[in-house]
GUTIBA-677364 format. One record per residue: residue number from 1; x, y, z of N, C-alpha, C, O in turn; residue in one letter. Coordinates in Angstrom, 3 decimals. Example, Ala and Ser with C-alpha at 12.3 -4.5 7.8 and 13.67 -1.06 7.14 Angstrom:
BEGIN
+-----+----------+----------+----------+----------+----------+----------+----------+----------+----------+----------+----------+----------+--------+
! num !     n.xx !     n.yy !     n.zz !    ca.xx !    ca.yy !    ca.zz !     c.xx !     c.yy !     c.zz !     o.xx !     o.yy !     o.zz ! residu !
+-----+----------+----------+----------+----------+----------+----------+----------+----------+----------+----------+----------+----------+--------+
!   1 !   13.190 !   -5.690 !    7.800 !   12.300 !   -4.500 !    7.800 !   13.200 !   -3.300 !    7.800 !   14.236 !   -3.319 !    8.465 !      a !
!   2 !   12.850 !   -2.250 !    7.080 !   13.670 !   -1.060 !    7.140 !   12.900 !    0.030 !    7.870 !   13.409 !    1.138 !    8.039 !      s !
+-----+----------+----------+----------+----------+----------+----------+----------+----------+----------+----------+----------+----------+--------+
! end
This chain:
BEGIN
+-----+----------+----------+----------+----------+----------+----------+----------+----------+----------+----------+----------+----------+--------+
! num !     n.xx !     n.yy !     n.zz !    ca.xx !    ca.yy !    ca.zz !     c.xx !     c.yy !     c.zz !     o.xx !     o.yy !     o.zz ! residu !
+-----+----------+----------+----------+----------+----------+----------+----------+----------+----------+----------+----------+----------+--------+
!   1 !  136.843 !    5.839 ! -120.598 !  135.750 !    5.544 ! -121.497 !  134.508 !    6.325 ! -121.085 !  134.042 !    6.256 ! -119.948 !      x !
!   2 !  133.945 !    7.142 ! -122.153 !  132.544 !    7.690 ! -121.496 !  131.615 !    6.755 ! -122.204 !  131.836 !    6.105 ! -123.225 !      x !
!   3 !  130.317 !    6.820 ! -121.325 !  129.071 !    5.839 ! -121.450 !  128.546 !    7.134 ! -122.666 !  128.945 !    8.290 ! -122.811 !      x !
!   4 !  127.513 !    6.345 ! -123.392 !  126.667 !    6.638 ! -124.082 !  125.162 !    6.463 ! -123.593 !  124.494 !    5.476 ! -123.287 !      x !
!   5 !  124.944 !    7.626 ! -123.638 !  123.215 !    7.834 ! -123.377 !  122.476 !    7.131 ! -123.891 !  122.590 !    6.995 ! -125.109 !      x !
!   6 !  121.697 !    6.593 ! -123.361 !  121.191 !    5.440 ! -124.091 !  119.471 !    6.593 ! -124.355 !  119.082 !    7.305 ! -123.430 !      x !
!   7 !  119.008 !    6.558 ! -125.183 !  117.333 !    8.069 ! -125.379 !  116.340 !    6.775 ! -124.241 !  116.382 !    5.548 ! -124.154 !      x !
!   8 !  115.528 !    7.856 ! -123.533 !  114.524 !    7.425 ! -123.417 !  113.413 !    6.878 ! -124.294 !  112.857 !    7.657 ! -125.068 !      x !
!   9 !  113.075 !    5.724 ! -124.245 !  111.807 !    5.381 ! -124.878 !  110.483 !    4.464 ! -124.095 !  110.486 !    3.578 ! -123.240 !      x !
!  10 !  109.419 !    5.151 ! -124.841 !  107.960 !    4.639 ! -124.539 !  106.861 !    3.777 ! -125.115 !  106.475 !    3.777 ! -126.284 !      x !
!  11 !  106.393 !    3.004 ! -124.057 !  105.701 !    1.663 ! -124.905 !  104.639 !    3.453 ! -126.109 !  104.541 !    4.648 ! -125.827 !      x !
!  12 !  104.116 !    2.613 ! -127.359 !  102.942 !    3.607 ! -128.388 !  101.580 !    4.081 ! -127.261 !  101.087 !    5.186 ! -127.035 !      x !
!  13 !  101.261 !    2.686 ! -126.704 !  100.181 !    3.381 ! -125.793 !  100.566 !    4.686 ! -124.728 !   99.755 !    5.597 ! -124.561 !      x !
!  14 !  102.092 !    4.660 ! -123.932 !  102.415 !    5.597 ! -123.376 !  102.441 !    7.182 ! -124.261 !  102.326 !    8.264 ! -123.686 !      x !
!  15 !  102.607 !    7.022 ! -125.679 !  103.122 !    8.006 ! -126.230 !  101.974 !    8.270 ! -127.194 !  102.192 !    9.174 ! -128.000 !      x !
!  16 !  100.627 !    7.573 ! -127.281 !   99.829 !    8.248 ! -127.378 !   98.457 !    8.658 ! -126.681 !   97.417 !    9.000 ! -127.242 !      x !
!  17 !   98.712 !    8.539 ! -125.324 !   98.085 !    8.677 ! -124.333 !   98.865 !   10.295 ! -123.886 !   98.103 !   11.203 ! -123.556 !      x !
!  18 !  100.476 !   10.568 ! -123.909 !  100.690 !   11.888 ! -123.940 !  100.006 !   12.714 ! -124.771 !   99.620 !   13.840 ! -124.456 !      x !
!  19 !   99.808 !   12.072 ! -126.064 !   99.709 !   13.352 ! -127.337 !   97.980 !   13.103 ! -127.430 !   97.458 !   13.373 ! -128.512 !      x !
!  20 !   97.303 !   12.712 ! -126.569 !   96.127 !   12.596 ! -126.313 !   95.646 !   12.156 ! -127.715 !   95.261 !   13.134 ! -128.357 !      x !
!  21 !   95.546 !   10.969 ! -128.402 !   94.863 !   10.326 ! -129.425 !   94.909 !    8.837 ! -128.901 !   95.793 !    8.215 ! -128.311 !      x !
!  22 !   93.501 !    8.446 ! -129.372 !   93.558 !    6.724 ! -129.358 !   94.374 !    6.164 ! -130.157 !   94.578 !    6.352 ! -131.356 !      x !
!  23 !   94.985 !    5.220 ! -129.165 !   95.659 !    4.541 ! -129.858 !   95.656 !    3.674 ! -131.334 !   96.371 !    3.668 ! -132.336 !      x !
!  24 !   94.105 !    2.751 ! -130.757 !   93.805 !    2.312 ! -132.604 !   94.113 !    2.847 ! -133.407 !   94.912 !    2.494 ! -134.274 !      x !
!  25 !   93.486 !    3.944 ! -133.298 !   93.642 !    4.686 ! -134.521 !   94.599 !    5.665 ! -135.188 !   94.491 !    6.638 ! -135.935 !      x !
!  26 !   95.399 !    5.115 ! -134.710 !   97.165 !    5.516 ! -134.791 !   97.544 !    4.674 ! -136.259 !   96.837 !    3.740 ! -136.636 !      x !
!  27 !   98.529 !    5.051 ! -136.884 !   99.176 !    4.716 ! -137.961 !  100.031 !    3.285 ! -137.193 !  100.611 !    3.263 ! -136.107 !      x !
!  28 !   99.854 !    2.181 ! -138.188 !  100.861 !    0.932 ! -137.759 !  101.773 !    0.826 ! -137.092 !  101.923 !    0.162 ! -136.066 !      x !
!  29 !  102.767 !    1.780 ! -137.879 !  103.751 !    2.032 ! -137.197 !  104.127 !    2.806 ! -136.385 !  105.233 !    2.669 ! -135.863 !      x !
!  30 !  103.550 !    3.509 ! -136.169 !  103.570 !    4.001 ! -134.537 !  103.220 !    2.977 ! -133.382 !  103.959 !    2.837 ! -132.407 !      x !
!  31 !  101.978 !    2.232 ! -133.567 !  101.260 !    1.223 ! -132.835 !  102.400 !    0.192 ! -132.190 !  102.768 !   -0.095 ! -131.051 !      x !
!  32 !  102.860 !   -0.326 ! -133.948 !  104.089 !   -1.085 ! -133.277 !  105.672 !   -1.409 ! -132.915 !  106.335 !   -2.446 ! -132.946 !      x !
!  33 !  105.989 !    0.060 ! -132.532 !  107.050 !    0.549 ! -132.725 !  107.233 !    0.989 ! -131.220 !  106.263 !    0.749 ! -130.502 !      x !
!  34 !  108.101 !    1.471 ! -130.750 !  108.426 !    2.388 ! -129.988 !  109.046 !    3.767 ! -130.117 !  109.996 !    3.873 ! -130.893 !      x !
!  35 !  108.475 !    5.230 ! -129.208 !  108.660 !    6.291 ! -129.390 !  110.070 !    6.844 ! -128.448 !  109.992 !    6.732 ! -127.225 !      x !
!  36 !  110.991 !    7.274 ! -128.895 !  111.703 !    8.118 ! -128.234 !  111.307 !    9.268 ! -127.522 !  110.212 !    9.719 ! -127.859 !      x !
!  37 !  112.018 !    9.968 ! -126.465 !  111.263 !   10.895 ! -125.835 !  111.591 !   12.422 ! -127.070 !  110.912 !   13.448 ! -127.046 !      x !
!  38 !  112.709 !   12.183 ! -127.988 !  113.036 !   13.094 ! -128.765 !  112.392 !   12.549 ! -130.097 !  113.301 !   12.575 ! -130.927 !      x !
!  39 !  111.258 !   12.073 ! -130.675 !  110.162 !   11.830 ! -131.400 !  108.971 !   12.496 ! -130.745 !  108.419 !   13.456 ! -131.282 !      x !
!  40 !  108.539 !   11.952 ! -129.492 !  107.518 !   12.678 ! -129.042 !  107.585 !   14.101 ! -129.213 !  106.911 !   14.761 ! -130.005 !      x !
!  41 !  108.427 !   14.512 ! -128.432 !  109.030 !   16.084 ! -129.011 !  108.801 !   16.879 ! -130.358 !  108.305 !   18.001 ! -130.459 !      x !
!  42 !  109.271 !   16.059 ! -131.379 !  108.798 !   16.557 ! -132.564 !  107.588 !   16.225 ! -132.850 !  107.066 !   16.883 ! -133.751 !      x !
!  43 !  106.788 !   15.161 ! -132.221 !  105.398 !   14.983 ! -132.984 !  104.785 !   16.401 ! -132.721 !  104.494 !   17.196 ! -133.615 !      x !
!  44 !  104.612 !   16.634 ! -131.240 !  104.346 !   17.372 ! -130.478 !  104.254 !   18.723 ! -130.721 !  103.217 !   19.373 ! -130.589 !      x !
!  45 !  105.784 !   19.349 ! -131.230 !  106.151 !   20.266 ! -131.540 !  105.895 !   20.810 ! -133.100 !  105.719 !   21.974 ! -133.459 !      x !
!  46 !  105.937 !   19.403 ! -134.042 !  105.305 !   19.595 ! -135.294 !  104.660 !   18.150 ! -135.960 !  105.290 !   17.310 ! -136.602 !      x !
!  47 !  103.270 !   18.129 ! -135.620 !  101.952 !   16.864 ! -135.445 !  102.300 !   17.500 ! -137.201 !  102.361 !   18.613 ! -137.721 !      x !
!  48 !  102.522 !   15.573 ! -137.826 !  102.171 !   15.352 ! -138.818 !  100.553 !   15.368 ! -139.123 !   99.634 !   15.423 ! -138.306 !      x !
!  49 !  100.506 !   15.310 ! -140.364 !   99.039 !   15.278 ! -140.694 !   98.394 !   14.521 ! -140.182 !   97.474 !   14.989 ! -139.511 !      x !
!  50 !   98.548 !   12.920 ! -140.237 !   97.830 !   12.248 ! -138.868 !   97.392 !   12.397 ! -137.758 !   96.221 !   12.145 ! -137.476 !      x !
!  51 !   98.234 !   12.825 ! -136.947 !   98.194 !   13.163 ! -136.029 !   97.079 !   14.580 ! -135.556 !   96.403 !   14.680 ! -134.532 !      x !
!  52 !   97.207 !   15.595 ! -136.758 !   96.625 !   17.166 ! -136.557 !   95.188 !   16.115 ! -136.808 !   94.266 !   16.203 ! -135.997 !      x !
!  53 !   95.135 !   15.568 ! -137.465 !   93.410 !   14.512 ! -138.296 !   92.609 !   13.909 ! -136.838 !   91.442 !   13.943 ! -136.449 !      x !
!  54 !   93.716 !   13.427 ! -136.354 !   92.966 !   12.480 ! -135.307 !   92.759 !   13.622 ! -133.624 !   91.885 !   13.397 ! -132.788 !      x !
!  55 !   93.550 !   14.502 ! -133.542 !   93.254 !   15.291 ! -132.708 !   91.737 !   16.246 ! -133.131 !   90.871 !   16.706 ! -132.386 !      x !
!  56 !   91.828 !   16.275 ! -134.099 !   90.779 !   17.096 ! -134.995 !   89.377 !   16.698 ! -135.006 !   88.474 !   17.417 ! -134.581 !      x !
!  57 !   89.207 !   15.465 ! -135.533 !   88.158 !   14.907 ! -136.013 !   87.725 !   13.607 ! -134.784 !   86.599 !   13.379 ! -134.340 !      x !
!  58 !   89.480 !   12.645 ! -134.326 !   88.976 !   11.471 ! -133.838 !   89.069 !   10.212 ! -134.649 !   89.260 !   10.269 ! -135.863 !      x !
!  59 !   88.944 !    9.131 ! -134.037 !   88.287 !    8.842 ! -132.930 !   88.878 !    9.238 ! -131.108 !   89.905 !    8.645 ! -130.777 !      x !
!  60 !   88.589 !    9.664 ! -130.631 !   89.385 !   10.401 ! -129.187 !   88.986 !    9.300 ! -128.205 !   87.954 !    8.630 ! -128.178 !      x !
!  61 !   90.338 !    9.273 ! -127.195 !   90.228 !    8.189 ! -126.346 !   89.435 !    8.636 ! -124.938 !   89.541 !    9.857 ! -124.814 !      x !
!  62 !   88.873 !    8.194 ! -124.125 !   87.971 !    8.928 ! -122.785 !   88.376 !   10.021 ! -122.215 !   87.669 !   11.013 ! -122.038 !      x !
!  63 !   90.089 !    9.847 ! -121.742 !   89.764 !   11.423 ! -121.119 !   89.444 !   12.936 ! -122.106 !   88.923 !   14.030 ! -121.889 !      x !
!  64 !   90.136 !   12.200 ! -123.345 !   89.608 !   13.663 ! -124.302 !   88.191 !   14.211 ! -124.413 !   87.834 !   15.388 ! -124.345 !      x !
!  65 !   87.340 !   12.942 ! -124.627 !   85.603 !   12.665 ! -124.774 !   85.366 !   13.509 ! -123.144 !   84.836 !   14.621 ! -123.137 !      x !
!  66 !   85.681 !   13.046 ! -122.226 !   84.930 !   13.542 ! -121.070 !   85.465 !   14.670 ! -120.928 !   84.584 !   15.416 ! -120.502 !      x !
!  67 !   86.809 !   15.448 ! -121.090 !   87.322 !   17.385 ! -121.047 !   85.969 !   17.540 ! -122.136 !   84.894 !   17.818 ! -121.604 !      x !
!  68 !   85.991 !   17.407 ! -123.290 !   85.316 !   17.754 ! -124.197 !   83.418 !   18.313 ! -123.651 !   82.725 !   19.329 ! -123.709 !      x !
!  69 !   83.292 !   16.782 ! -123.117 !   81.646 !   16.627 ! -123.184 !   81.406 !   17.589 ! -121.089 !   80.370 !   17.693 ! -120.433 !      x !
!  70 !   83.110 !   18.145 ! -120.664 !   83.006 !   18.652 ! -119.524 !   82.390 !   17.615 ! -118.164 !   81.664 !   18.155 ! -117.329 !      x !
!  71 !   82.682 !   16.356 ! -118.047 !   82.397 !   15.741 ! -117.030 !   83.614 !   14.495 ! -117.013 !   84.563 !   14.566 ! -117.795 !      x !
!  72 !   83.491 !   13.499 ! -116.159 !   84.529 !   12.922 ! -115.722 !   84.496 !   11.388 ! -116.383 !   83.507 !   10.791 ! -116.806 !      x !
!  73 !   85.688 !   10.999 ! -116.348 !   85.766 !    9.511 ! -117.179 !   84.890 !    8.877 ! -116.325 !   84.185 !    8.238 ! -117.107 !      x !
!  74 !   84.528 !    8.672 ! -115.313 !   83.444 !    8.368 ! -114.784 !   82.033 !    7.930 ! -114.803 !   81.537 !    6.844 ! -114.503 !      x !
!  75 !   81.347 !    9.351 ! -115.349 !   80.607 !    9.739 ! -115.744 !   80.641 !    9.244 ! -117.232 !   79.600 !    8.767 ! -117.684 !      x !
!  76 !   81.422 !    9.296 ! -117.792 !   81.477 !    8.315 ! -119.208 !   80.985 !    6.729 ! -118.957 !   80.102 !    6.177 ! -119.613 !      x !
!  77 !   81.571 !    6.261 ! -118.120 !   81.019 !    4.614 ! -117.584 !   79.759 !    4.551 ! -117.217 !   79.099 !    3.569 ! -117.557 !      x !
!  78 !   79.350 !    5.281 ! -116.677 !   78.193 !    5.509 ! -115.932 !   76.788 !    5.644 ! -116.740 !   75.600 !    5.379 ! -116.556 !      x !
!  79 !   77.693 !    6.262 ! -117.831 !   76.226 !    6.606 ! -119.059 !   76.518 !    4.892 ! -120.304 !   75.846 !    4.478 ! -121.249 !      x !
!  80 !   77.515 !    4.476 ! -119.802 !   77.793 !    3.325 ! -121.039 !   78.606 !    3.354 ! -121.971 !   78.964 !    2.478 ! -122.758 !      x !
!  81 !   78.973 !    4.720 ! -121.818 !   80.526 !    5.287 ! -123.291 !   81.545 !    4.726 ! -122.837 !   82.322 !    5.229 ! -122.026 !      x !
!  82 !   81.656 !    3.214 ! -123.515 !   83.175 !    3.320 ! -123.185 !   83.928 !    3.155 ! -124.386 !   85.156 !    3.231 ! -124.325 !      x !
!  83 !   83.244 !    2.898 ! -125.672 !   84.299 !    3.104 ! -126.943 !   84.733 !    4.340 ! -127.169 !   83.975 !    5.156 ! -126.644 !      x !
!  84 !   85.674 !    4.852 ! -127.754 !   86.035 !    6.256 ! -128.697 !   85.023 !    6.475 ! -129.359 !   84.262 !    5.636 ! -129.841 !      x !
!  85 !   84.937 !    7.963 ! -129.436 !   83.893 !    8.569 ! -130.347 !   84.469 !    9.776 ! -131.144 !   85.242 !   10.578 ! -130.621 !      x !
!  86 !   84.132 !    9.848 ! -132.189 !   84.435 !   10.929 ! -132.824 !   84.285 !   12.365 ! -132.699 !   83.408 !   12.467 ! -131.842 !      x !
!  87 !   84.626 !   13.545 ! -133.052 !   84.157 !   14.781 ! -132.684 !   82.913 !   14.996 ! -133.192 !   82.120 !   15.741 ! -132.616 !      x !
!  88 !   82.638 !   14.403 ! -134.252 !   80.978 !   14.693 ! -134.490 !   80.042 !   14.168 ! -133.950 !   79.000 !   14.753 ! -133.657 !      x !
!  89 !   80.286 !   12.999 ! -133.746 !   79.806 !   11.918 ! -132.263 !   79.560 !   13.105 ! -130.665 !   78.541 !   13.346 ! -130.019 !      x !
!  90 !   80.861 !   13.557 ! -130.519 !   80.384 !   14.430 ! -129.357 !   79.849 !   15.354 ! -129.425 !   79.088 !   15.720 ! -128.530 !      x !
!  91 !   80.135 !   16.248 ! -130.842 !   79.015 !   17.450 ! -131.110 !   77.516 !   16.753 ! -131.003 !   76.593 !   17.255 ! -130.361 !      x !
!  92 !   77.434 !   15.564 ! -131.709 !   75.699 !   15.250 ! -131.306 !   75.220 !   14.963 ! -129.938 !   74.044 !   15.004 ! -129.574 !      x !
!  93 !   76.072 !   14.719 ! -129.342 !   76.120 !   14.463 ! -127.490 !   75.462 !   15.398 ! -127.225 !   74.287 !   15.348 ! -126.862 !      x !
!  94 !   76.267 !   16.590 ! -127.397 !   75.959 !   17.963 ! -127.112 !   74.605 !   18.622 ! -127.703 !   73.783 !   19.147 ! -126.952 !      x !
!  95 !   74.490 !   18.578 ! -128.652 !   73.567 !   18.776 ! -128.967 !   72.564 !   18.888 ! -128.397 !   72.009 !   19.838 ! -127.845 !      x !
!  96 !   72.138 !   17.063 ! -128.654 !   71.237 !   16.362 ! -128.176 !   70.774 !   16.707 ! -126.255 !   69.657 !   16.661 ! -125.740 !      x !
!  97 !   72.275 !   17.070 ! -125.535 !   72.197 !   17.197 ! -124.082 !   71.289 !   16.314 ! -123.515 !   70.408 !   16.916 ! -122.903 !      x !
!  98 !   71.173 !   15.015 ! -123.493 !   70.306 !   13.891 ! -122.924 !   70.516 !   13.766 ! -121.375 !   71.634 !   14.141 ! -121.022 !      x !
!  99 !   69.644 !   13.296 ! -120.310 !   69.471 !   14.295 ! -118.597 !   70.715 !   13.163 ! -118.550 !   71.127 !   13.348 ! -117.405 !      x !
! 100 !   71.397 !   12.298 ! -119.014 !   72.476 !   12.161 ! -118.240 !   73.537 !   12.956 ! -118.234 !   74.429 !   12.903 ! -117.388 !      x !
! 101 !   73.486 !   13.761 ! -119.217 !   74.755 !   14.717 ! -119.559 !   74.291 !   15.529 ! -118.418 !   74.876 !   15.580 ! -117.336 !      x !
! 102 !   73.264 !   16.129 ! -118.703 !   73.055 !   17.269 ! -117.927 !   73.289 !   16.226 ! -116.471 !   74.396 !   16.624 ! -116.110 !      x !
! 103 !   73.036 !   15.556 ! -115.846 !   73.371 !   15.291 ! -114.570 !   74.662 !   15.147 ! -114.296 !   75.177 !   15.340 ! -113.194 !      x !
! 104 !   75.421 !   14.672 ! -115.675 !   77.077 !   14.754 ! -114.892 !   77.554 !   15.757 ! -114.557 !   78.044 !   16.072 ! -113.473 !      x !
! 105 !   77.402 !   16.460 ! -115.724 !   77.311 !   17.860 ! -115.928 !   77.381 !   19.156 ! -114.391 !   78.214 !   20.026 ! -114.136 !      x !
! 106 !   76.346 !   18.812 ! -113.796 !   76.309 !   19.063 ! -112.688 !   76.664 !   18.587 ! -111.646 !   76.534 !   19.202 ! -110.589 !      x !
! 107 !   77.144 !   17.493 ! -111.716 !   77.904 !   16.779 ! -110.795 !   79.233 !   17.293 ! -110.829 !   79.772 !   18.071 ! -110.041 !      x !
! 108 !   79.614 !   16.832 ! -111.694 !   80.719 !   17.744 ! -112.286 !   81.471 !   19.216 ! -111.404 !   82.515 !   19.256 ! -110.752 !      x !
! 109 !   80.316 !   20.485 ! -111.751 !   80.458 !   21.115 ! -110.963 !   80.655 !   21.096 ! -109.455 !   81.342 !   21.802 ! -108.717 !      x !
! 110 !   79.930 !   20.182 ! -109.247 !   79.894 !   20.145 ! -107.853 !   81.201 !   20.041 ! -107.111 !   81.830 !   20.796 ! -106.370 !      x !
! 111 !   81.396 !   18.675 ! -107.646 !   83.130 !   18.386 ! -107.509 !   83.746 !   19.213 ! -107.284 !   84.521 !   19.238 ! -106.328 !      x !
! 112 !   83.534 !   20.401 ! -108.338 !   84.680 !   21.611 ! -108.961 !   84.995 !   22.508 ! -107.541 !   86.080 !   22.874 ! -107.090 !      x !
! 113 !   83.550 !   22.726 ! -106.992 !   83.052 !   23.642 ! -105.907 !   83.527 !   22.868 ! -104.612 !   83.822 !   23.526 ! -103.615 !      x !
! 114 !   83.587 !   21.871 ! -104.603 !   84.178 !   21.292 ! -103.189 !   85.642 !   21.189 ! -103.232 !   86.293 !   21.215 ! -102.187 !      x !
! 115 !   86.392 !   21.030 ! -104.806 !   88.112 !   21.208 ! -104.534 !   88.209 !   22.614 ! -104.383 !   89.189 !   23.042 ! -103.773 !      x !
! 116 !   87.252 !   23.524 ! -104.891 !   87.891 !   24.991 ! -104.352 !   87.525 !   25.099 ! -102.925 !   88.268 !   25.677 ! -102.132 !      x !
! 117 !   86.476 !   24.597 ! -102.594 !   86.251 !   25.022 ! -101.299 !   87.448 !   24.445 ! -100.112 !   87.660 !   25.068 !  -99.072 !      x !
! 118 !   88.093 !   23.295 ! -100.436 !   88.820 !   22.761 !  -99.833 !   90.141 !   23.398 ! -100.193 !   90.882 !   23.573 !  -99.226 !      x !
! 119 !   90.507 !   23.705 ! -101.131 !   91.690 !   24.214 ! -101.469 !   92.126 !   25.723 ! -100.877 !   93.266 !   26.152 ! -100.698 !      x !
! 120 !   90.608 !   26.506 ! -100.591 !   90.793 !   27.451 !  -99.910 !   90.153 !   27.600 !  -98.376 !   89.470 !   28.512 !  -97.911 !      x !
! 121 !   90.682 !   26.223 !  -97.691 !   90.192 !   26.010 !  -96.567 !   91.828 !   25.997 !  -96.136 !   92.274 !   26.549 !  -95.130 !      x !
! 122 !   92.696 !   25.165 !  -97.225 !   93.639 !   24.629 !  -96.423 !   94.916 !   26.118 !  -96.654 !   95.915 !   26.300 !  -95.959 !      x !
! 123 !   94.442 !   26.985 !  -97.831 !   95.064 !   27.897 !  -97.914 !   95.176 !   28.787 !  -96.626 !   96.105 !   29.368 !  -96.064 !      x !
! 124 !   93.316 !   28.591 !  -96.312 !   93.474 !   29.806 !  -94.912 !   94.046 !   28.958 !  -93.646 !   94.498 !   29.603 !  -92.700 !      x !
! 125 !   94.046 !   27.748 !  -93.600 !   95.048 !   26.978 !  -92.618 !   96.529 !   27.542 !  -92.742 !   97.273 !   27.953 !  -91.852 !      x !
! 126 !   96.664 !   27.475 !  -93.643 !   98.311 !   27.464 !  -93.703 !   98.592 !   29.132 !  -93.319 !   99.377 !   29.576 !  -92.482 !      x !
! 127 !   97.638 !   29.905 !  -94.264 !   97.813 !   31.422 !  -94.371 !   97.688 !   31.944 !  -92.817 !   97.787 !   33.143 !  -92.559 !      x !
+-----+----------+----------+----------+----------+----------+----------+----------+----------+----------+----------+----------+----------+--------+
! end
């Protein structure tokens, strides 16, 4: 007797936390359903219109908002963002550049400058 593969599947929050969209604002049935790992695949590979909408426009869940606005989910708490915001929502962020942005902002960097510096500390260790 051979076994049958049984597909991988993922709670909706797992599978739209891959395809980087908030969940809310996901179609029903996605929300309350579960995704195969060969669904994800095709969303992925070809994002229905929903999907292209909400990557597009939003509402986007934190880590998208903070790549976007270039500082850290962190730094999102820190300023008080913790709902989803839309892309026009973050274009006015930007815009606007209010000194907390600009301070994550630079914090930010900073970070950036101490994993390289460390990364090429341990390179010349090893090297």
């Amino acid at each position: 007797m051979t076994s049958r593969k049984t597909p991988q599947t993922m709670k909706p929050a797992t599978a739209a936390k891959k395809l980087g969209v908030y969940l809310d604002a996901t179609p029903e049935d996605f929300r309350e359903g579960v995704v195969s790992r060969d669904e994800l695949n095709e969303l992925q590979a070809n994002p229905p219109e929903w999907l292209r909408d909400l990557r597009r426009n939003g509402p986007h869940p934190r880590s998208v908002i903070a790549a976007k606005l270039r500082i850290s989910i962190g730094g999102l708490a820190r300023a008080g963002i913790t709902e989803a915001l839309t892309t026009a929502q973050i274009e006015e962020l930007k815009a606007d550049n209010p000194e907390w942005l600009q301070r994550e902002r630079a914090t930010q960097v900073e970070v950036r400058k101490e994993a390289e510096r460390l990364a090429a500390k341990k390179t010349t260790v090893r090297g």
